[in-house]
C-alpha positions in Angstrom: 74.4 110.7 109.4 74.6 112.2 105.9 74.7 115.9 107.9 77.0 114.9 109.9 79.2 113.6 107.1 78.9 116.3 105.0 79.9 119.0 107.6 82.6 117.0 109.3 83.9 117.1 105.6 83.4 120.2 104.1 84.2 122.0 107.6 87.8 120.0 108.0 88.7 117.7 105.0 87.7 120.1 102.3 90.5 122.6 103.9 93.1 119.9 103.7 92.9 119.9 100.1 92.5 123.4 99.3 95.9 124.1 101.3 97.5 121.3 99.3 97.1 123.1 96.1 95.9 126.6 97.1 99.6 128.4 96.8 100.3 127.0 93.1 98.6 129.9 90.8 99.9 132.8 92.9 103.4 131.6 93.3 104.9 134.6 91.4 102.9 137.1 92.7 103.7 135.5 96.3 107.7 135.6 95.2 107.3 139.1 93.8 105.5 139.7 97.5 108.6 137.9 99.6 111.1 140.2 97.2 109.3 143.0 97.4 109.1 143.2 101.3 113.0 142.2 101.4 113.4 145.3 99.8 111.6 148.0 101.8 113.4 146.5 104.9 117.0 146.3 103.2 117.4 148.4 100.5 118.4 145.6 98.5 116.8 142.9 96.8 116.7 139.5 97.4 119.1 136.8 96.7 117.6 134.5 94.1 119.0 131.1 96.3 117.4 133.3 99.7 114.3 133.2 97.8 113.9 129.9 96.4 114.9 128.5 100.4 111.8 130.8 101.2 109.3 129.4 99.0 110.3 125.8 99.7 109.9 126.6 103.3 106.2 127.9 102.7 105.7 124.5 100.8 107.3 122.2 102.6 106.1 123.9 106.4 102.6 122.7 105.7 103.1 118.5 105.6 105.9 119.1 108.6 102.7 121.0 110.6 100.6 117.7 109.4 103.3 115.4 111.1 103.4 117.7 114.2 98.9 117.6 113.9 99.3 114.0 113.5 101.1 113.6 116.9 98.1 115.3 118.4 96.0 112.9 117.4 96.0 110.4 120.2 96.0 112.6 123.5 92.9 115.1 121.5 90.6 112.3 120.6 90.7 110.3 123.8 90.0 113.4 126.3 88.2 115.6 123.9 86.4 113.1 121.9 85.8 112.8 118.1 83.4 115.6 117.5 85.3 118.0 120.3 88.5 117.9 118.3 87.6 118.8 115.3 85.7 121.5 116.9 89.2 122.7 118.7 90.7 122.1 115.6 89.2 125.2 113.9 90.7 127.6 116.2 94.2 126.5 114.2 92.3 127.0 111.0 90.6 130.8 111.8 93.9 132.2 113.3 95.9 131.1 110.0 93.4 132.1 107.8 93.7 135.5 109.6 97.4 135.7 109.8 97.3 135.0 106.1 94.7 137.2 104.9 96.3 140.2 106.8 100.2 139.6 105.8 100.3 141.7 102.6 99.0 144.7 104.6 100.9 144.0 107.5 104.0 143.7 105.5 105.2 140.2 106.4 106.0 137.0 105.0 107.4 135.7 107.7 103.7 135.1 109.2 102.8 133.4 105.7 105.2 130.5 106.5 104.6 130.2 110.3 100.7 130.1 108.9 101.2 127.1 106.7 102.7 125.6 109.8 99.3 126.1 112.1 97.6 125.2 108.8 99.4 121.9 108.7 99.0 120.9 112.6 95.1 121.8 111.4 95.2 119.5 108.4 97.1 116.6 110.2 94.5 116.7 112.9 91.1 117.0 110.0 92.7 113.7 107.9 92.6 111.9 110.9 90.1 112.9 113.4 87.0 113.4 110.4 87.6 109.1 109.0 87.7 108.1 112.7 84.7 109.8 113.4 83.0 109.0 110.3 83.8 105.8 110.9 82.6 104.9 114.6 78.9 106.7 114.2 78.2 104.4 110.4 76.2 100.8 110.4 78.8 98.3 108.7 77.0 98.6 105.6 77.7 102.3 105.0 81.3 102.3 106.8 83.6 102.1 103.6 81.2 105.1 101.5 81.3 107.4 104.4 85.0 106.9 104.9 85.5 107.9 101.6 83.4 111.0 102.0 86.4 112.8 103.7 88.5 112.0 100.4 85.9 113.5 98.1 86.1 117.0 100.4 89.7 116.7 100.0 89.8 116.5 96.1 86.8 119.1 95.9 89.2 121.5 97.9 92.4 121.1 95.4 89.7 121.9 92.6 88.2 124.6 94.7 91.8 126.2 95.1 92.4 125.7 91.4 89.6 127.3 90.1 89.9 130.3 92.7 93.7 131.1 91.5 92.8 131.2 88.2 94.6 134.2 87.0 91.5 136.2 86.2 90.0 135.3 89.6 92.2 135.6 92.3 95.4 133.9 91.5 97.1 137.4 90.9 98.7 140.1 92.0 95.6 141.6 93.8 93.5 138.6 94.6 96.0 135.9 96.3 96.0 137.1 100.2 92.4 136.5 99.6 93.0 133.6 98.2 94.5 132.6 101.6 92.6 133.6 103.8 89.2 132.5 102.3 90.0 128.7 104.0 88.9 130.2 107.5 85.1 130.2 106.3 84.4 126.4 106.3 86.1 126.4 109.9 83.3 128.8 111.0 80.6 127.0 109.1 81.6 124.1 111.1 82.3 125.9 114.7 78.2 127.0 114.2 77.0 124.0 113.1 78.2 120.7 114.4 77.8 121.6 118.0 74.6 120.5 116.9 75.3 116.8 116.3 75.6 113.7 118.4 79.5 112.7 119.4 80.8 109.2 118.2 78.2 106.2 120.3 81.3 104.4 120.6 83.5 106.5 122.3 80.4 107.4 124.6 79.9 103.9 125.5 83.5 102.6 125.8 85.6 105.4 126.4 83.1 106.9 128.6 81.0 104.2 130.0 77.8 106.8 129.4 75.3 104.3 128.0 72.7 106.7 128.1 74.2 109.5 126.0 75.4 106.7 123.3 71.9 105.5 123.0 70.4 108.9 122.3 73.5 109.5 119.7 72.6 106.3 118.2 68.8 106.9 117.8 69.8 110.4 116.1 71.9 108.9 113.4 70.2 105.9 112.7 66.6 107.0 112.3 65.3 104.2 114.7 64.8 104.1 118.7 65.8 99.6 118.2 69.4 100.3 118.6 69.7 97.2 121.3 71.8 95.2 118.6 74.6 97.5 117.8 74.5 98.7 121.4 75.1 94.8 122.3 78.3 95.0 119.6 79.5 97.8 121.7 79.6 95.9 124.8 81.3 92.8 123.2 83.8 95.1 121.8 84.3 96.8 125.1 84.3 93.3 126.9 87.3 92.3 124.7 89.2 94.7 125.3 89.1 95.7 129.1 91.8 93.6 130.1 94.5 95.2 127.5 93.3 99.1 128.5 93.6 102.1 126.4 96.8 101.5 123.6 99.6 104.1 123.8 101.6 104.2 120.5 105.0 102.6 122.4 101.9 99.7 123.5 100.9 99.2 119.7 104.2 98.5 119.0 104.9 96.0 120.7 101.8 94.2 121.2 101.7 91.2 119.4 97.5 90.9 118.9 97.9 93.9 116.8 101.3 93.1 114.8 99.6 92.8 111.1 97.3 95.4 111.4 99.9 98.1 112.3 102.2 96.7 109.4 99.3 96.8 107.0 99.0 100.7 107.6 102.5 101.5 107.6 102.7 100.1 104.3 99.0 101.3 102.4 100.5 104.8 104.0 103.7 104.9 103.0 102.1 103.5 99.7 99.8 106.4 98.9 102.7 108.9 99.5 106.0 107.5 98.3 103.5 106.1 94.9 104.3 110.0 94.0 101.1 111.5 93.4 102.0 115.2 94.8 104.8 114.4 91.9 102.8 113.6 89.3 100.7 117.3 90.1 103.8 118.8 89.5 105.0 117.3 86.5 101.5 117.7 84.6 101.7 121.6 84.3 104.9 120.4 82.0 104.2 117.4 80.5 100.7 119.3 79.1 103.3 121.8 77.7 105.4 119.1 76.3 102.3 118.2 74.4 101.5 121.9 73.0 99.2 122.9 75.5 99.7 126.6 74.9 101.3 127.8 78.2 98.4 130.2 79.2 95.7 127.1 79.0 97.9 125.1 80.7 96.3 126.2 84.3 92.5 125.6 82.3 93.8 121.6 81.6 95.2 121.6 85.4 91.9 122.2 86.9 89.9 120.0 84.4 92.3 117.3 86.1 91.2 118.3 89.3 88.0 117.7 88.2 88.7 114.3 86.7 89.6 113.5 90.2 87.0 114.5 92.4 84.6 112.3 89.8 86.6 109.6 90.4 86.4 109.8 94.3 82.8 110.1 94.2 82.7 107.0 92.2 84.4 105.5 94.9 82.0 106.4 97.4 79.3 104.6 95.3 81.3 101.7 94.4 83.2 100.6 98.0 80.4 99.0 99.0 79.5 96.9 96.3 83.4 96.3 95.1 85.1 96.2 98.5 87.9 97.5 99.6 91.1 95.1 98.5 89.0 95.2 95.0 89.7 99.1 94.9 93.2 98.7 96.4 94.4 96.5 94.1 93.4 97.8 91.3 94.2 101.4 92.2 98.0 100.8 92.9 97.8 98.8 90.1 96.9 101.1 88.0 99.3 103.7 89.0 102.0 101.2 88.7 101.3 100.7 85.0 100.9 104.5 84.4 103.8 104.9 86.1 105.8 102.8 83.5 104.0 103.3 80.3 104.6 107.6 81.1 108.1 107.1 81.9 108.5 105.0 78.2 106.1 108.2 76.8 108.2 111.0 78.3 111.9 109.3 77.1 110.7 108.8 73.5 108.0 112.1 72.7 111.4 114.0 71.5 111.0 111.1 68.4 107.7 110.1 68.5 104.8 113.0 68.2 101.8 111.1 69.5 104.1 110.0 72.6 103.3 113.6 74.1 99.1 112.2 74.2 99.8 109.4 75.3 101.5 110.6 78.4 98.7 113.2 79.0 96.5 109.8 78.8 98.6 107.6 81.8 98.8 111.3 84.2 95.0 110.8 83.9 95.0 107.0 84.7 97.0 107.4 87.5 95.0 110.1 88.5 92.0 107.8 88.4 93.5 105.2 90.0 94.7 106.8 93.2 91.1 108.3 93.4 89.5 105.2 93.5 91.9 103.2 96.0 95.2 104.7 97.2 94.2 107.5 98.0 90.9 107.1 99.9 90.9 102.9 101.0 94.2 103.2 103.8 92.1 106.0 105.7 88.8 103.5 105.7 91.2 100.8 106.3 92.6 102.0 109.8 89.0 102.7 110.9 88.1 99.2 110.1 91.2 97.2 111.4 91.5 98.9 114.7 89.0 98.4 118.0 88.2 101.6 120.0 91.1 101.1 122.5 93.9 101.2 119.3 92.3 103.3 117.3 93.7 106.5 118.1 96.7 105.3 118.5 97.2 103.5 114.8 95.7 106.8 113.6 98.4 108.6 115.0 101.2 106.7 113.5 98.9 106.1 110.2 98.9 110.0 109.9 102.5 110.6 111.0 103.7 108.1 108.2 101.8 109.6 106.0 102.6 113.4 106.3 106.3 112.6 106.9 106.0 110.5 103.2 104.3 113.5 102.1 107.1 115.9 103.2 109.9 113.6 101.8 108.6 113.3 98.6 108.2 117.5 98.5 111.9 117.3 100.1 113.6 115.4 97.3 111.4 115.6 94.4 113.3 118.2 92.5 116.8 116.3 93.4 115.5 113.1 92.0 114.3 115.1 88.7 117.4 116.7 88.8 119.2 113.3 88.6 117.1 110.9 87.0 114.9 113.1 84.6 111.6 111.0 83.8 113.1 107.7 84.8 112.4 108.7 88.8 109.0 107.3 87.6 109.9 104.3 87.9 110.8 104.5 91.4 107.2 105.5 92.3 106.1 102.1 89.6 108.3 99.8 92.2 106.6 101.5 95.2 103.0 100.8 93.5 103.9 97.3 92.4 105.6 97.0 96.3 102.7 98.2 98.0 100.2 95.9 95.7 101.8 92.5 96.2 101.4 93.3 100.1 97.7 94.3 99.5 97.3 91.0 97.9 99.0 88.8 100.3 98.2 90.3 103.6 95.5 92.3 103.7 91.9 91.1 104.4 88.6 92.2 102.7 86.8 94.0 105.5 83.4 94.9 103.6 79.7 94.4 105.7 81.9 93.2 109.0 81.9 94.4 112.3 85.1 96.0 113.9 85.0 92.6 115.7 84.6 90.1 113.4 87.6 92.2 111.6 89.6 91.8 114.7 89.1 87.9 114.0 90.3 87.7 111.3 93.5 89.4 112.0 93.8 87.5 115.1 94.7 84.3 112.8 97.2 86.2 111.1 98.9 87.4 114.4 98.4 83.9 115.9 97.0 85.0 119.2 93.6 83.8 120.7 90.8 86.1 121.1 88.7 85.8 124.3 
């Protein structure tokens, strides 16, 4: 189980992260590049406005190619199963990681933006495919920690990139199609080892009906051969829902059993997005600046943040268990909402006040720490647990799709909000926090040491329909 975990994480969720962050350090060198190439063909440079449409292409193509990975979800998972996607899924990786590693030689940039596109249909696929399946091969009492586990890979990866495009390591002119290309090599890692593991029991058993094969899956990652009880589970799950078949998105939409739990992870998703973490990233190269971080250490304070954050997600791996998981919601959101409003009050007034610049360096650090621990890893786990193996793929599938199209927006009209409301568009992500909080607290059940059916109960209350 810990194998499987580990690999399934470093191999997929680790490259979601390191593609998040991994075209920040070389971005001039990458301009220079895109200018440089525009030149040979033309004779004549580059339009600045040409060029800045460019590079917000390359960042912007990678959470579009999540939404269009996230679609794939559903059709993948259900004829492939959970272990076969993600081993498809490294075909997209390798072939961008090629294209990318090649494109300086080859003279192209064009094939550096359709790259972050394949890159994105691979990440979409990874942050959805990798909790799923970490999720349906756990025992109850490990679920939550191993649906972190993909989270942790993610944050390792942004640190991983930042560290590699340091300037005197490969974030330069020399060293960034390198850079690049280096996110192929957990793919293959992954294509030569988990071939190796069992598939997800469940999906044997009830997608399947191979009792057999999910016994012998079982046995494997348990440590046992007395698997009768959770094998028993299985069959009560896959009892319950023969009548209502396998769920097409269009079906979770309308079906009323399921009402609640598809609301709930519309609004954790949209929550962890539009709470404007990719925002506050941004921001901190400045607000480190504002503070008299001297511009050359400024990359040295961004990757000690990193680090601050992958900490903080391994602390939530540890903790999930014995917290919960509306413990770690709640007070994640609700940390980032106070950040939120005590940097936008730090920010307006460090012009007057000196020790307002440290005091905003402290609340980009909270909120750090407090999407780490809940908004950022919990809605993943959450979808897992609130979903039987009929709905599951489906609800990931819109999960994921809300989430990378929140992820896009917020990359889309960042700068415009900056533009127009300076440090007070932090507020906008405190209302979203505060928002996506009083639903948590309200709506959401804690889902800790219970079965995907005694979840299902739960819920059923709330939706108002009898479970047979």
């Amino acid at each position: 189980l810990a194998m499987v975990a580990l690999i399934s994480g470093f191999g997929s969720s680790f490259q979601y992260g390191y593609n998040v962050s991994v075209i920040n350090s070389p971005a001039p060198y990458m301009q220079d590049f895109y200018n440089q190439t525009y030149f040979n063909r033309n004779g004549v440079p580059m339009d600045s406005s040409f060029l800045t449409f460019l590079w917000s292409l390359t960042v912007s193509m990678y959470p579009l190619g999540g939404f269009f990975g996230s679609l794939m979800v559903w059709p993948l998972v259900n004829n492939c199963g959970r272990k076969g996607t993600l081993l498809i899924n490294n075909i997209f990786s390798i072939v961008a990681a090629l294209l990318m590693g090649t494109s300086e030689i080859a003279k192209t940039f064009e094939v550096i933006i359709f790259s972050r596109v394949i890159m994105g249909i691979y990440a979409g696929l990874a942050s959805n495919v990798v909790p799923m399946f970490l999720g349906e091969i756990s025992p109850k009492n490990l679920r939550g920690a191993t649906g972190v586990v993909p989270q942790f890979f993610i944050t390792v990866g942004i640190l991983i990139a930042q560290i590699l495009g340091l300037n005197s390591i490969l974030g330069n002119a020399k060293g960034w199609p390198v850079l690049l290309g280096l996110t192929g090599i957990p793919s293959l890692i992954q294509l030569l080892i988990l071939p190796f593991f069992p598939e997800s029991p469940r999906y044997l058993l009830i997608q399947k009906g191979n009792e057999e094969q999910a016994r012998k899956a079982l046995k494997k990652l348990r440590g046992w051969d007395d698997v009768d009880d959770e094998i028993a589970e299985m069959r009560q799950e896959d009892r319950s829902e023969k009548e209502e078949g396998q769920f097409s998105v269009l079906s979770l939409f309308t079906f009323r059993g399921l009402r609640w739990q598809l609301i709930s992870i519309i609004v954790m998703m949209m929550g962890q997005q539009l709470s404007g973490i990719n925002a506050v990233f941004y921001y901190a190269d400045r607000i480190f600046e504002f503070a008299g971080v001297d511009s050359n250490n400024v990359q040295y304070v961004t990757v000690s943040i990193g680090a601050v954050n992958v900490v903080m997600t391994l602390l939530a791996v540890f903790i999930v268990e014995s917290l919960g998981r509306r413990i770690l919601l709640l007070a994640g959101f609700g940390l980032c909402c106070v950040s939120c409003a005590v940097l936008t009050l730090a920010l307006n007034l460090q012009s007057t006040v000196s020790w307002m610049s440290y005091l905003s360096i402290v609340c980009v650090i909270l909120y750090i720490i407090g999407h780490a621990i809940g908004a950022s890893p919990i809605p993943f786990v959450m979808i897992t647990e609130m979903f039987l193996q009929s709905s599951r793929p489906a609800a990931f599938m819109v999960g994921g799709s809300v989430h990378w199209l929140c992820n896009f927006t917020v990359g889309l009209v960042f700068l415009y909000l900056e533009a127009g409301l300076g440090s007070y568009c932090f507020l906008l992500f405190c209302g979203v926090c505060l928002a996506t909080m009083i639903y948590i607290f309200f709506v959401v059940p804690e889902t800790k040491n219970k079965t995907f059916m005694e979840i299902n109960r739960i819920m059923a209350k709330r939706n108002k329909v009898e479970i047979q």
